[in-house]
VOVO-917610 format. One record per residue (C-alpha): y, z, x. Coordinates in steps of 0.05 Angstrom, whole numbers, plus 5000, padded with zeros to 4 digits. Example, Ala and Ser with C-alpha at 12.3 -4.5 7.8 and 13.67 -1.06 7.14 Angstrom:
491051565246 497951435273 
***
This chain:
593550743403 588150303420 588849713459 584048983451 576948903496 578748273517 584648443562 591748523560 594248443496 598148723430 595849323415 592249363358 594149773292 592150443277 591450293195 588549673162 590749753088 585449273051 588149062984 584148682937 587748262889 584847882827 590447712764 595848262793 602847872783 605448382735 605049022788 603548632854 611248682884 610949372865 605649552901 607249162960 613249482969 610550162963 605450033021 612149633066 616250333052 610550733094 613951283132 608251183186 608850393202 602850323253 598649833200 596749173183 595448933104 590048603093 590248193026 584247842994 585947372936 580247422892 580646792860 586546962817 590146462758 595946892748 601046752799 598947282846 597146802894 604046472910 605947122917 601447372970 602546753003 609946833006 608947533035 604447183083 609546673105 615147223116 609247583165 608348183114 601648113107 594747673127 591647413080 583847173061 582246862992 575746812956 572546202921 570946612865 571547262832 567047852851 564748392798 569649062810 573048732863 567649012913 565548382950 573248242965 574748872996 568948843040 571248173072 577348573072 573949113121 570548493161 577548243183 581148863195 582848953262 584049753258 579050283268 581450663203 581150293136 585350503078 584250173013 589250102961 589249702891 594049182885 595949542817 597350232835 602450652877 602251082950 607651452968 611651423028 608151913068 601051663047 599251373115 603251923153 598252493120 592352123144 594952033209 596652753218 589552913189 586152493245 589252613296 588353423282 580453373266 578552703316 570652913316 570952653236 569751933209 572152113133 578852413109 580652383028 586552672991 589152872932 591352382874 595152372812 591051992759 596651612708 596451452631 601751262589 607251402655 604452142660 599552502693 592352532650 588653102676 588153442730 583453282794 579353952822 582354462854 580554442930 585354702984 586154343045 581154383105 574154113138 568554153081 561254073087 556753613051 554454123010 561654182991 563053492978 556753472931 557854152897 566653832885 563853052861 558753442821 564653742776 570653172794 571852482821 575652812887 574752182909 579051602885 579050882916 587150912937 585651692970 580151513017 580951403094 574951133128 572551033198 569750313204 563550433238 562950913179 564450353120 559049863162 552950403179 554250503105 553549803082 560449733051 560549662975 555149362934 557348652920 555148232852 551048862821 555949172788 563049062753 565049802746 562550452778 560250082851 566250512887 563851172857 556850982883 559150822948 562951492966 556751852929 552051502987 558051673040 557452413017 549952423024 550252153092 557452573131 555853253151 562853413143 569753123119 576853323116 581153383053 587953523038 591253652970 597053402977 598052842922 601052222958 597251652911 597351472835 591951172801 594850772733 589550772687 592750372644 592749692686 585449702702 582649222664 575749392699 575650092668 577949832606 573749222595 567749502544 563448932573 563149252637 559549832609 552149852614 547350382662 551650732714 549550472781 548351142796 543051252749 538850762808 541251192865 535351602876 531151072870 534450552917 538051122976 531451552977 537352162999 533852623055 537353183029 535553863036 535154302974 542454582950 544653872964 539953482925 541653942865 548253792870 547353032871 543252942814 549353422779 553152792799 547852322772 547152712712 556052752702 556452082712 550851792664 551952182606 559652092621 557551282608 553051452551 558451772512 563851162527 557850712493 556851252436 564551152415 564650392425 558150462377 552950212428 546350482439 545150962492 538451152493 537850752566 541351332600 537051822581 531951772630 535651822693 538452552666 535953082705 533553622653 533454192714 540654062727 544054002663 546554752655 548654952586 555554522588 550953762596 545654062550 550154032496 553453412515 546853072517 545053382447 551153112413 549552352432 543852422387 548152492324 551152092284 556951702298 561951932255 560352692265 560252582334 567352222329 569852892296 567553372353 571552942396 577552942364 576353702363 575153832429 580053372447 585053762409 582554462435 588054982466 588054902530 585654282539 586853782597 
***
């Protein structure tokens, strides 16, 4: 436990859980509730109202008044939420930041596993775990295969460059990490910031710990960010190499432009279906790295819409498929 600077004093929390909330009301008491339940109860919630019209407002500030909660509010709306979780970070008063989506479930143990995993491994700054991602009330797919343990950064390269291992609601960050890092990019982008943030975290840890135990949910279904088609354009990523300048040796710059190269076509091919041009992305793929699998991917934009529709709806329907 770690006690204030400036004297005697309550000591302060081992967890800030920073929960961004913009236009939540229908899931907001769920997920309140959820983080309340924690079997580990050494945390603060952090809440930042950005700028909603729903309702969810009152709400946080009844949690507020009944000393559940603090809570900041924003003038306006950021893009993705970004800019509201990093005010979030900037009034924590723990050393360990958990976010969580004011949409979306953690299970009782959730803050428990992370601080079991800290206090085992105490020379690391980043700990992530394993997460269900939820459509339609079940499980949609299935997140990599990694066992528990300390992994490298050429590990954490070679596992985004084949997964999202990642996910906003399974990530436990050290906040001198979150601030050398620069926190999220704010007003740039309205999708895709978070995944750019934990690539530039991955590029810059030497090592990390990860368990697979599921103890979050992502619920596709309420993210309006995901599925608002206007939020769709260049995948911030596609600007990484350009803007980070990664000082990365060899094996782990191949694996992050695999990422680079996942992630943009990934894009492309939402546009393809919506029937938007794609032709954009194409110049941030890395030829070198595509392997046969993002060759063919690649070659399929190119045709036409309908035929393309088809091998979708084929592949989609495949044996075996997840």
């Amino acid at each position: 436990m770690n006690e204030r600077d400036d004297g005697p004093g309550p000591a302060l929390p081992f967890f800030s859980v920073v929960i961004p909330v913009h236009n939540k009301v229908e899931y907001l008491e769920k997920s309140l509730a959820c983080v309340y339940g924690q079997s580990f109860q050494d945390f603060e919630v952090i809440a930042v109202d950005d700028h909603s019209s729903d309702g969810s407002l009152e709400i946080l500030q009844q949690h507020e008044r009944a000393g559940r909660l603090t809570l900041f509010q924003r003038s306006e709306p950021g893009p993705g939420g970004y800019a509201a979780r990093n005010l979030g970070v900037q009034k924590a008063n723990a050393e360990w930041i958990v976010f969580f989506d004011a949409d979306d479930i953690m299970h009782a143990d959730h803050l428990n596993d992370f601080h079991d995993m800290i206090s085992q491994n105490p020379e690391l700054r980043f700990f992530c775990g394993n997460y269900n991602k939820m459509a339609g009330g079940k499980v949609s797919g299935k997140v990599i295969n990694v066992k528990s343990g300390i992994y490298s950064r050429l590990d954490g390269l070679t596992f985004y460059a084949l997964d999202d291992f990642i996910h906003m609601n399974s990530a436990c960050t050290h906040v001198t990490l979150f601030k050398e890092l620069g926190g999220f990019l704010e007003g740039e982008y309205k999708r895709g910031g978070d995944v750019y943030f934990w690539v530039k975290l991955l590029t810059r840890i030497d090592g990390f710990y990860y368990s697979d135990r599921v103890t979050s949910e992502w619920h596709v279904d309420h993210s309006g960010v995901t599925k608002n088609p206007r939020n769709l354009t260049l995948h911030p990523l596609a600007d990484f190499l350009k803007k980070e300048t990664p000082c990365l040796d060899k094996a782990c710059d191949f694996q992050l432009r695999k990422i680079i190269n996942r992630k943009v076509i990934s894009w492309a091919a939402e546009k393809k279906v919506q029937g938007k041009g794609c032709y954009k992305d194409f110049p941030h793929i890395s030829i070198k790295c595509l392997g046969f699998g993002g060759m063919s991917r690649v070659l399929l934009l190119f045709m036409p819409l309908s035929f393309y529709k088809r091998v979708v709806r084929v592949k989609r329907a495949w044996p075996g498929k997840k």
